[in-house]
VOLUM-607194 format. One line per 2 residues: number of its first residue (from 1); their letters; for each residue x negated, y negated, z of C-alpha. Coordinates in Angstrom, 3 decimals. Each point is the difference from the previous one (the first is absolute). Layout:
N
NUM> A> X:Y:Z | ...;
//
This chain:
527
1> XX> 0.000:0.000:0.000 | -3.022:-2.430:0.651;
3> XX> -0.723:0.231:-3.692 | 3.706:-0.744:-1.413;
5> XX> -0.173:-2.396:3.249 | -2.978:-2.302:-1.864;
7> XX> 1.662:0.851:-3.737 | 3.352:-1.535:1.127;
9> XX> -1.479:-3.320:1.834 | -2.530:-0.355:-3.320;
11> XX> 3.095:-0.163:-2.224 | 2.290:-2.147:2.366;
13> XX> -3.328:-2.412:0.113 | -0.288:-0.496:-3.502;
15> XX> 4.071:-1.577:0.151 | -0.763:-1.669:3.425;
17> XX> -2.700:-1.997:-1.565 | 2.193:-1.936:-2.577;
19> XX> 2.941:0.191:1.938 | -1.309:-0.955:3.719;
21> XX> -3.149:-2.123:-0.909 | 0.184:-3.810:1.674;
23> XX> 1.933:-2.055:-3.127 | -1.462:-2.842:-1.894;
25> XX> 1.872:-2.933:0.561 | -0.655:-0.642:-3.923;
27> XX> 2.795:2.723:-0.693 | 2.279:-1.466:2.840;
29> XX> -0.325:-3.238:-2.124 | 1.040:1.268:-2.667;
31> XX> 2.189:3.079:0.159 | 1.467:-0.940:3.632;
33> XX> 0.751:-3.543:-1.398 | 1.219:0.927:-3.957;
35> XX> -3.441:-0.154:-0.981 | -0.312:-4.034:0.473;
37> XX> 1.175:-0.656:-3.633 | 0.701:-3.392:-0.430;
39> XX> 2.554:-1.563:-1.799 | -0.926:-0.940:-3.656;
41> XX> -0.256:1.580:-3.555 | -0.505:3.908:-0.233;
43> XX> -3.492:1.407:0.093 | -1.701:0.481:-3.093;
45> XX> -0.343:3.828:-1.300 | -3.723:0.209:-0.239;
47> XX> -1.518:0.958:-3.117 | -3.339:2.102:-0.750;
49> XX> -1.675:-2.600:-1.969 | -3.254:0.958:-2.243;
51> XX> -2.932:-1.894:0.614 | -3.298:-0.882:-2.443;
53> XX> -2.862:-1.345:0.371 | -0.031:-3.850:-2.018;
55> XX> -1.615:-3.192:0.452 | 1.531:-2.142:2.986;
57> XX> 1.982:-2.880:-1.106 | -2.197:-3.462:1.311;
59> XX> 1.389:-0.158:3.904 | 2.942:-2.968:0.659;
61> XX> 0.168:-1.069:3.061 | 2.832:1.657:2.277;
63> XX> 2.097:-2.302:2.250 | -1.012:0.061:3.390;
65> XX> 2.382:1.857:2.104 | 2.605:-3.125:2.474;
67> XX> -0.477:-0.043:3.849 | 2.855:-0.875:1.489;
69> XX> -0.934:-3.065:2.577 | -1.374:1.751:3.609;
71> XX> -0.792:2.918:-1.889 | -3.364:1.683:-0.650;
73> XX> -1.057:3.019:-2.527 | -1.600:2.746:2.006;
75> XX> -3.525:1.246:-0.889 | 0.821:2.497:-1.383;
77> XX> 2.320:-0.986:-2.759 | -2.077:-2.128:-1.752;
79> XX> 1.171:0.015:-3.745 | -2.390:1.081:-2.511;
81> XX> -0.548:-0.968:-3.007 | -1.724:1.187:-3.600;
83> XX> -2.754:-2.678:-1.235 | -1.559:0.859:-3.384;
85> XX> -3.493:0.538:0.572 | -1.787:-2.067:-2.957;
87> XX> -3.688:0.865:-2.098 | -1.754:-1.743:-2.559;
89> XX> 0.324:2.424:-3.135 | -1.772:-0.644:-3.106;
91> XX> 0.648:-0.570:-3.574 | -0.641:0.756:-3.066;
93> XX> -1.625:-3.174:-1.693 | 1.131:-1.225:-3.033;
95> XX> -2.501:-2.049:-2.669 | 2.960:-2.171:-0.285;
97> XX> -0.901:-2.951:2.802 | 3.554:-0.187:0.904;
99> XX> 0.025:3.547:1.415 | 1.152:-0.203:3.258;
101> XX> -2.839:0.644:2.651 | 0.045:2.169:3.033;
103> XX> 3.343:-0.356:1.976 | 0.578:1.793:3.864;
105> XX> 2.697:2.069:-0.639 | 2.103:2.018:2.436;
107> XX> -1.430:3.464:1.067 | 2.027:3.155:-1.592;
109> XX> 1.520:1.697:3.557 | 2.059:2.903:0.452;
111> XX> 3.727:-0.405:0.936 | 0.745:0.191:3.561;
113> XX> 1.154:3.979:0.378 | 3.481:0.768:1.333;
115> XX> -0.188:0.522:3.813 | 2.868:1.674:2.608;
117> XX> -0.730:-2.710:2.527 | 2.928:-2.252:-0.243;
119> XX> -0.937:-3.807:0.384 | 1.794:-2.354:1.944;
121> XX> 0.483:-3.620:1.114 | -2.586:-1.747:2.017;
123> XX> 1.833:0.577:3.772 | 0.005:-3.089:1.594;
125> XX> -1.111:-0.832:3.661 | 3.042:-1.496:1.858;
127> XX> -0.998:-3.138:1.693 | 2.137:-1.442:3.073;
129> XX> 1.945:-2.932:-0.841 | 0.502:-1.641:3.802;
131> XX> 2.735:-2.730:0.189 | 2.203:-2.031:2.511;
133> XX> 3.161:1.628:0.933 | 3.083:-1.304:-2.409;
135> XX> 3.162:-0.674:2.416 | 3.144:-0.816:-0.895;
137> XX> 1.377:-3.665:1.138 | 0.785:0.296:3.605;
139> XX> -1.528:3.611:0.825 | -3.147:0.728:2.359;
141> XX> -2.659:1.855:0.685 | 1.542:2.875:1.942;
143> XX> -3.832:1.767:1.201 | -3.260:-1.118:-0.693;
145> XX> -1.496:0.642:-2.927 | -3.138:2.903:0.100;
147> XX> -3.293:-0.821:-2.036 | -0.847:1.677:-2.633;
149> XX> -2.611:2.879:1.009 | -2.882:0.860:-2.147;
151> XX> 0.273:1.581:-3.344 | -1.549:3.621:0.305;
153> XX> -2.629:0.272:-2.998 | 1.234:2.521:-2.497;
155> XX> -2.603:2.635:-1.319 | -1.163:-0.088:-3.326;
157> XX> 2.116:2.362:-2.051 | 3.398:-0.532:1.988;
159> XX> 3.487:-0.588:-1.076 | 2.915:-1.114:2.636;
161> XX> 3.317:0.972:-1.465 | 2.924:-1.343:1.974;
163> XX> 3.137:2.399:-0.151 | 3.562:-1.374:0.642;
165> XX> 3.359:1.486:0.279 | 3.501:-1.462:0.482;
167> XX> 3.849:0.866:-0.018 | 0.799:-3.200:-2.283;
169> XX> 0.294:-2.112:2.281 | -2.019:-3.070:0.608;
171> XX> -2.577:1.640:3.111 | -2.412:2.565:-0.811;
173> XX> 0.612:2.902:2.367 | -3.584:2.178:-1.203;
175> XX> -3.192:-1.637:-0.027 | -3.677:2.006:-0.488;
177> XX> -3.347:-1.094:-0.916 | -1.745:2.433:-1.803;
179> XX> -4.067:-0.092:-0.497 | -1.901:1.638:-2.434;
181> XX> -3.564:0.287:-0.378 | -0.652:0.579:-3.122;
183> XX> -4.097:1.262:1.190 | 1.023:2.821:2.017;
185> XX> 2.609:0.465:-1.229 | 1.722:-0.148:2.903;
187> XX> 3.561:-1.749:1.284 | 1.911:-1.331:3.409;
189> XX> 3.487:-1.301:0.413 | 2.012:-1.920:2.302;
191> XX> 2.965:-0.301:1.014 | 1.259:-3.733:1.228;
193> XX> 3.267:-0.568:2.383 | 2.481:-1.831:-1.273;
195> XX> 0.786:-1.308:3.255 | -3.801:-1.696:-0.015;
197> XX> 0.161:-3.938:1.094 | -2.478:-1.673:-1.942;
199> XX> -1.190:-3.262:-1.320 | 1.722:-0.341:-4.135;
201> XX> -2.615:-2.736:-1.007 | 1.483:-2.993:-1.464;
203> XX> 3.472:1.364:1.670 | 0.322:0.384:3.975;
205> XX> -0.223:3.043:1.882 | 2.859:2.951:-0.574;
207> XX> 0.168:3.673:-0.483 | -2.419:1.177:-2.421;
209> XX> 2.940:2.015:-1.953 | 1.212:-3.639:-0.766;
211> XX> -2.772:-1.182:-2.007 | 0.589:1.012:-3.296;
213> XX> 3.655:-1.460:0.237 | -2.096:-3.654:1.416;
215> XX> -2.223:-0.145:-2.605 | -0.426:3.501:-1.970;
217> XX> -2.589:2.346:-0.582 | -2.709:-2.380:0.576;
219> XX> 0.925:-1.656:2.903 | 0.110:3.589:1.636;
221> XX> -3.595:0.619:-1.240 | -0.953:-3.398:1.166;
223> XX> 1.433:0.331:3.199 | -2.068:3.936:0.491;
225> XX> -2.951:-2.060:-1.081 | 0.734:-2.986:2.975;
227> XX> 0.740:3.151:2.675 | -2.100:2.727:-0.847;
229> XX> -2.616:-1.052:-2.030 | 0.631:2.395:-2.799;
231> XX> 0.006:-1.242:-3.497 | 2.870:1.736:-2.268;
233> XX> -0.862:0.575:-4.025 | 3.204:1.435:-1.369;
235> XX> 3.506:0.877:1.082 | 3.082:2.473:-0.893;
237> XX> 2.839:-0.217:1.192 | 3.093:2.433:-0.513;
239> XX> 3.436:-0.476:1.372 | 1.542:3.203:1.397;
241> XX> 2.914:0.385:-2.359 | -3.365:0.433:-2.214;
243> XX> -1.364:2.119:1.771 | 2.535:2.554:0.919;
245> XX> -0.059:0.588:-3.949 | -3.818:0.670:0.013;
247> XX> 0.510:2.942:2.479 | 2.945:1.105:-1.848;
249> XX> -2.216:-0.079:-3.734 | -2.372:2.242:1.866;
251> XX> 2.476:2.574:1.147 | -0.023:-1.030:3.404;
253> XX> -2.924:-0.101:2.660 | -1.358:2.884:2.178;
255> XX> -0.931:-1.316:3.581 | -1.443:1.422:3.364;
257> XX> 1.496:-1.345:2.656 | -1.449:0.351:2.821;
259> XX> 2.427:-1.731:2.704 | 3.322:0.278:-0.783;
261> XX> 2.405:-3.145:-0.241 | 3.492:-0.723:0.456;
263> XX> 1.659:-3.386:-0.960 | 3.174:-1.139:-1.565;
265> XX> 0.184:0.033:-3.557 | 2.925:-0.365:-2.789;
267> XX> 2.257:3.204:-0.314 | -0.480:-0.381:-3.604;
269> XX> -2.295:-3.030:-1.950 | 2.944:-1.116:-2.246;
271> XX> 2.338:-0.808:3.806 | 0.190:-3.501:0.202;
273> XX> -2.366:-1.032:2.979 | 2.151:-2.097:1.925;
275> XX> 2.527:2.371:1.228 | -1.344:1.675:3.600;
277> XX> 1.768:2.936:-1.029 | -2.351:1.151:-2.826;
279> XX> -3.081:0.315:2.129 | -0.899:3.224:1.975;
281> XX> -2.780:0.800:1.793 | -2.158:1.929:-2.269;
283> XX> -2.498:2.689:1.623 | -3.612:1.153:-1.842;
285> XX> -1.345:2.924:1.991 | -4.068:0.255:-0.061;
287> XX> -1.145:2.513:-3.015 | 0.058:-0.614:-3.522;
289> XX> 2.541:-1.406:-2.103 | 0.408:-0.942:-3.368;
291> XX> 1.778:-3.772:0.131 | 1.574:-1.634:-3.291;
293> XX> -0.091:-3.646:-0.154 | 2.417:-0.985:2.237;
295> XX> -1.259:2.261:2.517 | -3.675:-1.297:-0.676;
297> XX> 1.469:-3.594:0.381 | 1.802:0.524:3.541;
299> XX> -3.348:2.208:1.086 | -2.127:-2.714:-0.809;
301> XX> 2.482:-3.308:1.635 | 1.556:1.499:3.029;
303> XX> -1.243:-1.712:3.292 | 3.266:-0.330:2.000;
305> XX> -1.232:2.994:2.236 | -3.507:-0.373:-0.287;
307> XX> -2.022:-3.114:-1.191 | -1.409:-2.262:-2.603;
309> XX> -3.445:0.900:0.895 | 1.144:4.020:-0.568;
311> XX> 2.142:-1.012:-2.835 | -3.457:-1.068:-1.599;
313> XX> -1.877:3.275:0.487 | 3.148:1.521:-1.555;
315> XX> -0.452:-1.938:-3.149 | -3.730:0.601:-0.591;
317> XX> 1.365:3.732:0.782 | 2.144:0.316:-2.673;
319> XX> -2.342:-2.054:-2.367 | -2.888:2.487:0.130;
321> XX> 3.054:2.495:-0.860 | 0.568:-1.035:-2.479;
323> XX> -3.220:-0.437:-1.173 | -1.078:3.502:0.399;
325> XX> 3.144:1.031:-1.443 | -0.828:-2.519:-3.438;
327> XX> -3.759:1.753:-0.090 | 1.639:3.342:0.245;
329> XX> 2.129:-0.408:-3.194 | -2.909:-2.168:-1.997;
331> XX> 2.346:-3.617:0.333 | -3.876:-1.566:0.648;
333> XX> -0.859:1.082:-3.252 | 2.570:-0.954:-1.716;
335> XX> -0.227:-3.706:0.803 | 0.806:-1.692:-2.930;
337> XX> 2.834:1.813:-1.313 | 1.628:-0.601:3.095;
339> XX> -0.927:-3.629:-0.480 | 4.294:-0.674:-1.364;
341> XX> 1.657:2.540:2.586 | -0.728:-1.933:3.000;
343> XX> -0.922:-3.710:-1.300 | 3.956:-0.902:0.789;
345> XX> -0.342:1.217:3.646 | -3.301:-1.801:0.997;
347> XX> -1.696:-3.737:-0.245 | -3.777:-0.616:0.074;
349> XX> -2.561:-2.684:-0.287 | -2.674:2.960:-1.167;
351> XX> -1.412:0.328:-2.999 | 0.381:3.431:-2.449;
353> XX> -3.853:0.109:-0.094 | -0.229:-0.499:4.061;
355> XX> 2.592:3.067:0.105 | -1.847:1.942:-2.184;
357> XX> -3.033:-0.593:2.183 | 1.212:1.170:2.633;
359> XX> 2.139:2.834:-0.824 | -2.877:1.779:-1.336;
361> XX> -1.685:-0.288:3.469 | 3.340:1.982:1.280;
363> XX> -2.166:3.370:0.298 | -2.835:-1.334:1.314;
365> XX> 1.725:-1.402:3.056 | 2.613:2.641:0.560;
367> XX> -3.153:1.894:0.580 | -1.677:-1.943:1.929;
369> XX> 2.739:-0.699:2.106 | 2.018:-3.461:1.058;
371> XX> -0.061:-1.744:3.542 | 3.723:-0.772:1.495;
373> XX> 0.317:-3.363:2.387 | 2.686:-1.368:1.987;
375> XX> 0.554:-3.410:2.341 | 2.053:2.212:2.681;
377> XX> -1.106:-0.687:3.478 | -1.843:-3.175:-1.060;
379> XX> 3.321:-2.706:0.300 | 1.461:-1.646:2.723;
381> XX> 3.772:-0.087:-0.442 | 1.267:-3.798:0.584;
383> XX> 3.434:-1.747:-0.455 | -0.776:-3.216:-1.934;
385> XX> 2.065:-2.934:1.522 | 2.878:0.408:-2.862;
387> XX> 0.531:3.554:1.687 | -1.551:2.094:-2.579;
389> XX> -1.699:3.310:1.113 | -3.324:0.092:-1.652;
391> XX> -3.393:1.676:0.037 | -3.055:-2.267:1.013;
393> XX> -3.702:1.001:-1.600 | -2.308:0.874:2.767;
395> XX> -3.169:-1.050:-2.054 | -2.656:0.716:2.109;
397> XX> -2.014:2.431:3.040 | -0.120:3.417:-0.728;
399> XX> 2.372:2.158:-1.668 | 1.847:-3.221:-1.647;
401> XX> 0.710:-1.646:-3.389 | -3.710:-0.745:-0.894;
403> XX> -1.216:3.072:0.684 | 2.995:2.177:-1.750;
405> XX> -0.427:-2.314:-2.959 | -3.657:-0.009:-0.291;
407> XX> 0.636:4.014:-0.658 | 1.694:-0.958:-3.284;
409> XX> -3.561:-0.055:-1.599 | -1.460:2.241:1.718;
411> XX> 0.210:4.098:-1.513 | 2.073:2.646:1.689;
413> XX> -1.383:1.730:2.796 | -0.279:3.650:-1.610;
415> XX> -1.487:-1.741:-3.197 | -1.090:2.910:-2.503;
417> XX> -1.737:-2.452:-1.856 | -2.886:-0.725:2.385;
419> XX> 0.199:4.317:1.733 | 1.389:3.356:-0.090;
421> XX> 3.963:0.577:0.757 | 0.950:1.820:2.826;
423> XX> 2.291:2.953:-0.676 | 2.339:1.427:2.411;
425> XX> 1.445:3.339:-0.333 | 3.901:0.093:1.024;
427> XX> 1.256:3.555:1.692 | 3.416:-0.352:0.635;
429> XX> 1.290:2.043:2.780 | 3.742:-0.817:0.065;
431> XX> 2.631:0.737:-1.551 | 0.259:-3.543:-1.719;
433> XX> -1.753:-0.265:-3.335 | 0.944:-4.131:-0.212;
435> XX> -2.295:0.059:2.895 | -3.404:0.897:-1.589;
437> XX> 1.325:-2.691:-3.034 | 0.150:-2.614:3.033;
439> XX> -2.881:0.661:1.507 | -1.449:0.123:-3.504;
441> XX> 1.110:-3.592:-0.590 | -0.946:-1.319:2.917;
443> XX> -3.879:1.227:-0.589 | -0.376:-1.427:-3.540;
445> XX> 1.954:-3.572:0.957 | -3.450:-0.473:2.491;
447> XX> -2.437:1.752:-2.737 | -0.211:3.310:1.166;
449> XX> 0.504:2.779:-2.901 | 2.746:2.642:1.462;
451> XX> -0.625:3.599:-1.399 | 3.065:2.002:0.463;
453> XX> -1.243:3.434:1.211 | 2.187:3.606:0.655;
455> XX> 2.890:-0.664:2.178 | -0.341:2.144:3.498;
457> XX> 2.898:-0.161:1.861 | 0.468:0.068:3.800;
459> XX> 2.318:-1.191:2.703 | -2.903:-0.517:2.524;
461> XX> -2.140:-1.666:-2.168 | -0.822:-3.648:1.142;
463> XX> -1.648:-2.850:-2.213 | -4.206:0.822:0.135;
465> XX> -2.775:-1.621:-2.501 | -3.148:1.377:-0.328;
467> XX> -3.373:-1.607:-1.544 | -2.175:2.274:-1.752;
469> XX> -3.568:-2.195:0.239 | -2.621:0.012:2.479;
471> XX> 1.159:-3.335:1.242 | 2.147:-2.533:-0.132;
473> XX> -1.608:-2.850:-1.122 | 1.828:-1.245:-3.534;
475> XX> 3.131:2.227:0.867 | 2.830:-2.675:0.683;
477> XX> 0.768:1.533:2.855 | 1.211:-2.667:1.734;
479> XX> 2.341:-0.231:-2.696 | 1.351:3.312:-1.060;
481> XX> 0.687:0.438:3.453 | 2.451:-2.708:0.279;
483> XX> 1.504:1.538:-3.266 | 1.135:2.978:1.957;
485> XX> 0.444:-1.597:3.383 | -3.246:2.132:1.208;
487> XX> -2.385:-1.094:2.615 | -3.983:-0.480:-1.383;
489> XX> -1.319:2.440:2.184 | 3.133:2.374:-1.114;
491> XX> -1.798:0.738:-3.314 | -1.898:3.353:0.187;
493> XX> -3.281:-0.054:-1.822 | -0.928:2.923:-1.442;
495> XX> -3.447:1.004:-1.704 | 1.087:1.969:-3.409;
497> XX> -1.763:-1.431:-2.926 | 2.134:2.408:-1.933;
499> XX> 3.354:-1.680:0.226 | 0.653:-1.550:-2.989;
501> XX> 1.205:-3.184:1.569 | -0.241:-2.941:2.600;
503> XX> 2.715:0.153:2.430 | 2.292:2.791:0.266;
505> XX> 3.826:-1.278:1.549 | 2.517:2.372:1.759;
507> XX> 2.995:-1.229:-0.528 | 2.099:1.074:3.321;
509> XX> 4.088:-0.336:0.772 | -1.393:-2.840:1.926;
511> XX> -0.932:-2.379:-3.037 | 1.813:-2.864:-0.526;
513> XX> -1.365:-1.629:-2.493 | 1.885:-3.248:0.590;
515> XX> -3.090:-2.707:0.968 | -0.138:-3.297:0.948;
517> XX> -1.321:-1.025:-3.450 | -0.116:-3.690:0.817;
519> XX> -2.583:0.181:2.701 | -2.472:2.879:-0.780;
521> XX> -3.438:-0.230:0.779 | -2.505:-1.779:-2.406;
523> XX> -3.785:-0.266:-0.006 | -1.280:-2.483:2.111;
525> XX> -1.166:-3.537:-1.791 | -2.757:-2.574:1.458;
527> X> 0.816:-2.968:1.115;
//
């Protein structure tokens, strides 16, 4: 059985690794949110197109590429240009004296060859634009007005992409900053509150959600500049009528959930929403489930029973979903022709080429995995003096706002760019198989890479992990162990060079593999 034991594992490894692997936030851009088409003309079919070798035309100068005012082009999107490269050649003379003499004439060079790298427009570095508040005849300053704290220097190859969400109405109820470094590659995202009482430059203070509706999209990047020092590059936004139909084109969404939820929701979407009497209380157990868009949507905007800041790690959740689900069935691939399905469901200030960019990184960072941040636990809940409940930035000690969002740039903790993964075998001893899925989920959304090895089931068996290395230095110990709600020194290390693996979990009738996502343990930063 040892044999068929290893066999079995090998084979469920091989589908673990594309299906459980962290998720680049590249293909939560752009499958979770329609693929961040924008809305103009179709995409081009592109052509094979033969190329020969012939003289270069003489050069013309190109237009330099407009700066919008407070606005900088980053280093490395400096636009190149051809210059034809000149030598004296000469000719033939003639006896006749009005031959023409030696001329400089332009040097024969080949064609530049066709290249899969698709180009893009120089991406612009956002510059904060810091004005007086603009009141209204007869209204006052209700709180003081914050400073603006210090832009955060963005790395060299890195693209901030700010995703929005509403229900057509004129707040914005989702809000997530998501960071790509296009080096690693490597990728973070954020989730904001909507609840968050911040400084709208220009404006006054009020909930971030209302930003957009104040001054649109880029008063709400101006106003993440002013409060967290994080310049924003691009944008999409999709309203949720938009993108119930997304999950619907894809045949609906399968999602682990790990902590089950129950909140009220419409007996049926077509009921009309004002009557009390078409609402229920709608229960989702914890196991796997395969949700259809209107399903999705209420997954992803309940908070009545739990929270905003939970209502954000459900969101990133069901992102990287569907995500994995759009690599599974090659929608990364197929970019382009999906370029007309989903232009009508989202808007975007990105450019095809910048898309193109960074869709091709998609593989790259799903495997080296993608860092998940939240602002729970680093608020202060206030009542400004109009009576509003609202959410006040704790910005800084330890454990607040300028740490969390200094993580944004900074690469996932189990990076498998810069060392090895750690694989954990799964041996599920209950009678649950959703349970092995969970805990399967729950290992890949921190980095780890969850082998699924030969069920063994028994009543008395309790949750165990084991380490199979001389010692635990580089093991993550501190982390798996909070996974499975086992104590550090609970892990048993064990001295068999032969086991095919890292870490070897037991998963007991004791696991619940509901955790407090929100405030799990993350690797210490300097001061």
């Amino acid at each position: 059985m040892a044999g068929m034991k290893v066999k079995l594992a090998t084979s469920w490894n091989k589908i673990v690794k594309s299906r459980y692997l962290s998720f680049g936030i590249i293909g939560i851009f752009l499958i979770g949110v329609a693929s961040c088409t924008m809305r103009q003309a179709p995409l081009p079919t592109l052509v094979a197109t033969a190329v020969f070798d012939q003289a270069t035309p003489i050069a013309q100068a190109e237009p330099e590429p407009e700066v919008d005012s407070g606005e900088t082009l980053e280093e490395d999107d400096v636009v190149v240009t051809e210059t034809a490269v000149t030598a004296t050649v000469n000719t033939p003379q003639s006896n006749d004296e009005s031959s023409p003499k030696a001329t400089r004439t332009s040097r024969p060079t080949k064609a530049a060859a066709a290249t899969t790298t698709p180009t893009s427009l120089p991406q612009l570095q956002p510059a904060l634009t810091v004005s007086e508040p603009t009141l209204v005849a007869g209204e006052a300053v209700e709180t003081a007005i914050p400073t603006a704290v210090p832009t955060f220097e963005v790395p060299m190859n890195t693209t901030n992409v700010l995703l929005l969400g509403n229900d057509g109405g004129t707040n914005t109820d989702t809000m997530m900053i998501v960071s790509v470094n296009r080096t690693g590659p490597t990728a973070s995202i954020m989730s904001l509150p909507r609840d968050l009482y911040v400084y709208q430059p220009g404006r006054k203070m009020g909930r971030i959600n209302t930003a957009v509706a104040r001054g649109g999209v880029e008063l709400l990047k101006q106003t993440i500049l002013y409060n967290f020092g994080i310049p924003i590059h691009y944008y999409a936004r999709v309203d949720f009528e938009g993108f119930k139909e997304i999950v619907d084109i894809m045949d609906g969404v399968d999602m682990s959930v790990s902590c089950g939820l129950a909140d009220w929701r419409l007996k049926s979407p077509e009921l009309y929403v004002e009557d009390e009497d078409n609402w229920e209380i709608f229960t989702l157990e914890s196991g796997l489930h395969h949700m259809d868009g209107d399903t999705a949507l209420w997954y992803a905007r309940s908070r009545r029973t739990t929270s905003d800041f939970d209502r954000g790690r459900r969101q990133q959740q069901l992102l990287r979903a569907m995500f994995t689900q759009g690599v599974d069935v090659g929608l990364i691939t197929e970019f382009p022709k999906l370029w007309d399905t989903y232009q009508d469901y989202v808007e975007t200030d990105m450019d095809i080429g910048r898309l193109l960019q960074l869709a091709s990184l998609a593989p790259a960072i799903r495997e080296n995995g993608i860092q998940h941040l939240y602002l729970a636990n680093r608020t202060i809940p206030w009542m400004t003096p109009g009576g509003a409940q609202v959410q006040l930035p704790m910005w800084e000690g330890q454990n607040a706002m300028k740490e969390t969002f200094s993580r944004l740039y900074l690469p996932p903790a189990l990076n498998m760019a810069e060392g090895p993964s750690i694989e954990v075998e799964i041996i599920n001893a209950t009678d649950n198989p959703d349970l092995a899925w969970l805990a399967a989920d729950n290992l890949a959304w921190h980095g780890f890479v969850p082998v699924f090895g030969e069920d063994d089931p028994d009543d008395d068996a309790v949750t165990a992990l084991r380490y199979y290395k001389p010692n635990f230095k580089g093991s993550y110990d501190w982390l798996i162990s909070w996974i499975f709600e086992v104590r550090q020194s609970q892990i048993e290390l064990v001295d068999d060079k032969t086991f095919e693996y890292d870490y070897q979990v037991i998963i007991g009738n004791d696991y619940d593999p509901c955790r407090p996502q929100l405030s799990a343990p993350q690797i210490y930063l300097n001061p």
